[in-house]
C-alpha positions as CSV (number, residue, x, y, z in Angstrom):
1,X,97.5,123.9,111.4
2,X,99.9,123.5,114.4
3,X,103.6,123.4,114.0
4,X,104.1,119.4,114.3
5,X,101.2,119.0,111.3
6,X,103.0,121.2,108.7
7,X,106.5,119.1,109.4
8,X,107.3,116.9,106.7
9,X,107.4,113.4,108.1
10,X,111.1,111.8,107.0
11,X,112.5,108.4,106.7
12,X,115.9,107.0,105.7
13,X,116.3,103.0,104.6
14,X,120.0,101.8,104.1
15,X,120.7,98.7,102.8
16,X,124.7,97.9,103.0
17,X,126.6,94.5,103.5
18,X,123.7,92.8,104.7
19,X,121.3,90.9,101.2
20,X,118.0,92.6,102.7
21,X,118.3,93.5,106.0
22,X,118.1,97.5,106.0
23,X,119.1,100.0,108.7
24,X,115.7,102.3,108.9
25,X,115.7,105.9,110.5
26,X,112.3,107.1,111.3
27,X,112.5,110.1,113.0
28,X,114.8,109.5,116.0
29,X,114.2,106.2,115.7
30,X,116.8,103.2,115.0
31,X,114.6,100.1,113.1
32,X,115.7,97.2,110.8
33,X,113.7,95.8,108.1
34,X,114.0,92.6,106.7
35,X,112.9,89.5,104.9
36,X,112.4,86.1,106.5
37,X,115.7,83.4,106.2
38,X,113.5,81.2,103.5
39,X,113.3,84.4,101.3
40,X,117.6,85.4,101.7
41,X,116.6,87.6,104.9
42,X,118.4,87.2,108.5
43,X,114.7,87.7,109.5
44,X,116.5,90.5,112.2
45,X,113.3,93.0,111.7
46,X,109.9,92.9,110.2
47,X,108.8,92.5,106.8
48,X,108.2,96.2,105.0
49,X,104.8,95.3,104.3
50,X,104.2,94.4,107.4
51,X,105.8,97.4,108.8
52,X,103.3,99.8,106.3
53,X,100.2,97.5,107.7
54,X,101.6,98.3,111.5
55,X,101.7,102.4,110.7
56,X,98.2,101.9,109.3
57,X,97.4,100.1,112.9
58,X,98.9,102.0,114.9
59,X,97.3,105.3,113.2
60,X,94.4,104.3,113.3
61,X,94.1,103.3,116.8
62,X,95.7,107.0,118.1
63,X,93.4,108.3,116.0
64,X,90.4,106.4,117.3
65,X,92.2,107.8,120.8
66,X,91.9,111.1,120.1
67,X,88.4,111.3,118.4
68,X,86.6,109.4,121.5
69,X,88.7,111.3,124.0
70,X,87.6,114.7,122.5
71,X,84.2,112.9,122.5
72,X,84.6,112.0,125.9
73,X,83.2,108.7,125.1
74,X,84.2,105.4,126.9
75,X,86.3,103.6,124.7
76,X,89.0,101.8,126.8
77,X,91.1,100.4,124.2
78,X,91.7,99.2,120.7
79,X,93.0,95.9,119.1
80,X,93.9,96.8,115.0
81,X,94.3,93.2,113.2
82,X,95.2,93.9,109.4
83,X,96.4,91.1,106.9
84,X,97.5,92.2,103.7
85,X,97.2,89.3,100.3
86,X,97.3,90.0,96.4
87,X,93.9,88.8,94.9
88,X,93.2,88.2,91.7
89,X,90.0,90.6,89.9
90,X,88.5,87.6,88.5
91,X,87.9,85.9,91.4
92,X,87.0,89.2,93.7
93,X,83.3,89.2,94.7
94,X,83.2,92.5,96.0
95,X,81.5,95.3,93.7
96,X,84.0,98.0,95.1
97,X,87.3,97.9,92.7
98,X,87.9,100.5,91.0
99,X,87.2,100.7,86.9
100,X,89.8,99.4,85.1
101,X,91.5,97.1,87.0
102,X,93.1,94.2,85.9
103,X,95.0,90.9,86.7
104,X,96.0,91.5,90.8
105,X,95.3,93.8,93.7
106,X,96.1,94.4,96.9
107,X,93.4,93.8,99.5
108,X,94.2,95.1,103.2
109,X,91.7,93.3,105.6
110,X,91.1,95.5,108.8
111,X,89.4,94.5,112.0
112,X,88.7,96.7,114.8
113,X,88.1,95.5,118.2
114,X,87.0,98.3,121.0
115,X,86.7,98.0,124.6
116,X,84.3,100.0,126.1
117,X,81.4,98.8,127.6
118,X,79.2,101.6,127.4
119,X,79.6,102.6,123.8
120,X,76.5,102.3,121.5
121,X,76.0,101.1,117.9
122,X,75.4,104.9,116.8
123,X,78.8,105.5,118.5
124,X,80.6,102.2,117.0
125,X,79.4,103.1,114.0
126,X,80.9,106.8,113.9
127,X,84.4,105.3,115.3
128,X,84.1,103.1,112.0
129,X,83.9,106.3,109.5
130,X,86.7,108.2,112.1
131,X,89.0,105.1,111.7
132,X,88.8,105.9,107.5
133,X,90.2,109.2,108.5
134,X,93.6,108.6,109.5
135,X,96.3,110.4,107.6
136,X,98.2,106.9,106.8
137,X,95.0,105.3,105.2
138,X,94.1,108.8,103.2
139,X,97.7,108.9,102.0
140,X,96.7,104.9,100.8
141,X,93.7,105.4,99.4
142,X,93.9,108.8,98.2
143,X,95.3,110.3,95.1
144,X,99.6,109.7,95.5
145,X,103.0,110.6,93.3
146,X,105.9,108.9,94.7
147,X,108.8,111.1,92.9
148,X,112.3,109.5,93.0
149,X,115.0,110.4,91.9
150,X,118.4,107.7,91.7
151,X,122.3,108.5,91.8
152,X,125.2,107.5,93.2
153,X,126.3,107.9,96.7
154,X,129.0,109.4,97.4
């Protein structure tokens, strides 16, 4: 495992004066997340869902990168389109829920769109398993324990 795998990724979200609007620090990176103005937000940054369906884009498409350029396949570019909704079981057609569940879930729709000419539907194909195979979606879909903790700053 190289030195940049085995470092713990980090994020810090403060929320101050501001109702929703949060300072984020990703990294070495300054964001803002917020809410829309018709649910209290200033609307200054995007939506925290829509910032977790963005990572899940965005790794999927670097990850797509590197398979096909290890490949050496033709793959030009990516377009990652992902909506996110809460669905009601009893009205889910699919036969892929898990056992048990009950009431509402949360159904991520993901489209792919790849340039590239020259790639087959054998190759397509394999980019669609690789795509399943980015960390962010394992850490989704995959067994998870969010620990937190809660005090007082200070």
């Amino acid at each position: 495992m190289s030195e940049a795998e085995q470092t713990p990724y980090q994020a810090k979200a403060t929320l101050d004066e501001h109702r929703y609007q949060t300072r984020l620090k990703i990294d070495r990176f300054d964001m803002i997340a917020d809410e829309p103005v018709d649910l209290g937000g200033t609307d200054e940054g995007p939506r925290p869902v829509s910032m977790l369906l963005a990572a899940l884009g965005g790794c999927t498409n670097i990850t797509l990168r590197m398979y096909t350029e290890r490949k050496e396949w033709p793959m030009e570019g990516i377009d990652v389109e992902l909506t996110h909704e809460r669905r009601r079981v009893d009205e889910y057609e699919g036969d892929d829920l898990p056992e048990g569940v009950k009431g509402y879930f949360d159904y991520i729709q993901m489209k792919i769109k790849v340039d590239g000419e020259e790639l087959d539907e054998k190759q397509l194909e394999r980019m669609g398993v690789i795509a399943g195979k980015c960390l962010v979606h394992r850490i989704l879909t995959g067994p998870l324990i969010i620990e937190s903790t809660i005090e007082k700053r200070g």
